[in-house]
Each structure stands twice: as structure tokens, then as C-alpha cells.
C-alpha positions in Angstrom: -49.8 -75.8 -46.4 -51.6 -77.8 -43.4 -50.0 -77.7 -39.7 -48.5 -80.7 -39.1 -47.5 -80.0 -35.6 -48.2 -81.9 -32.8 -48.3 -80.2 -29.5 -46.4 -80.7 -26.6 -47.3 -82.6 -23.4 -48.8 -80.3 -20.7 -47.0 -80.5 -17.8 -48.7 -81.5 -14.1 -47.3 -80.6 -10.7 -48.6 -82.3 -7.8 -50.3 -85.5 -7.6 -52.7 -87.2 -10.4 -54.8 -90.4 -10.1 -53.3 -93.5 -11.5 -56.6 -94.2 -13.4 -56.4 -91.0 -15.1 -52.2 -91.6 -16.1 -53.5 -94.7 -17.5 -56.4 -93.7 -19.4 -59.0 -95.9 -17.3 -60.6 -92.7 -16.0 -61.5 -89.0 -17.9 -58.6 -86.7 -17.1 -61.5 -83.9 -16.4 -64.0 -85.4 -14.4 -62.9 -88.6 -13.4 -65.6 -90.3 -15.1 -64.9 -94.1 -15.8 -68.2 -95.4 -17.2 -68.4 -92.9 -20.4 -67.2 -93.3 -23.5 -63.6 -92.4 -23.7 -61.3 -91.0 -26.7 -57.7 -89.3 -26.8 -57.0 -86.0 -25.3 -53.5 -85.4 -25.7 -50.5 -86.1 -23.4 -49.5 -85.0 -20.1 -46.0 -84.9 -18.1 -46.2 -85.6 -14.3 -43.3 -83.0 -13.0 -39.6 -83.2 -14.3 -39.9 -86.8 -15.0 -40.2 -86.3 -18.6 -42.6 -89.6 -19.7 -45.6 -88.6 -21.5 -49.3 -90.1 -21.0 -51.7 -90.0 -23.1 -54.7 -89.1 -21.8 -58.6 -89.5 -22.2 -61.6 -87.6 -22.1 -65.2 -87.9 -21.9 -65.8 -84.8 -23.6 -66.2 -83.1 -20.6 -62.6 -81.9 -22.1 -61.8 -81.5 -25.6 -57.7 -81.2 -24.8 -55.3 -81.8 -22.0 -54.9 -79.0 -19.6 -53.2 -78.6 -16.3 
């Protein structure tokens, strides 16, 4: 039987870039001008709405 789970949204205190909430900018680095793809989700304190993030690879999943 496969997993079929989908993992929950890391959750981030303190402030993040707008760029990198909107998936204009790699949630690792920063980097803006690399190909970007899906890294999974993030929260932004006790607000509950989930972003999806992006990485350059400098990632291969979200992490606080």
C-alpha cells in the first residue's frame, strides 16, 4: 500500500519576505532568477493560511 499522505504546513515565527509567501523568490536562498518548483507549504504564526512555497533546489522541502 503507497503513502498517500500529504504533510503538514511547517510553521514560521517571525517575519518572512513577501516574495518568498508568494513564490516569486526561493524560500532557501532568496534566489529569484533560477528555476523554481514546489516545496511544500508554510504557516506564518497562528494565522493558519498555508503558502506554498518554491525552491531552487537549494532546498528539497519546506523547513522553518
Amino acid at each position: 500500500m503507497s503513502d498517500t499522505s500529504i504533510a503538514s504546513p511547517v510553521r514560521v515565527d517571525g517575519p518572512v519576505s513577501i516574495a518568498r509567501l508568494h513564490g516569486r523568490a526561493c524560500w532557501g536562498c532568496g534566489a529569484v532568477a533560477k528555476d523554481l518548483t514546489p516545496a511544500g507549504t508554510v504557516t506564518v504564526g497562528d494565522d493558519g493560511r498555508e503558502w506554498t512555497i518554491v525552491s531552487c533546489g537549494c532546498q528539497t522541502k519546506a523547513v522553518a
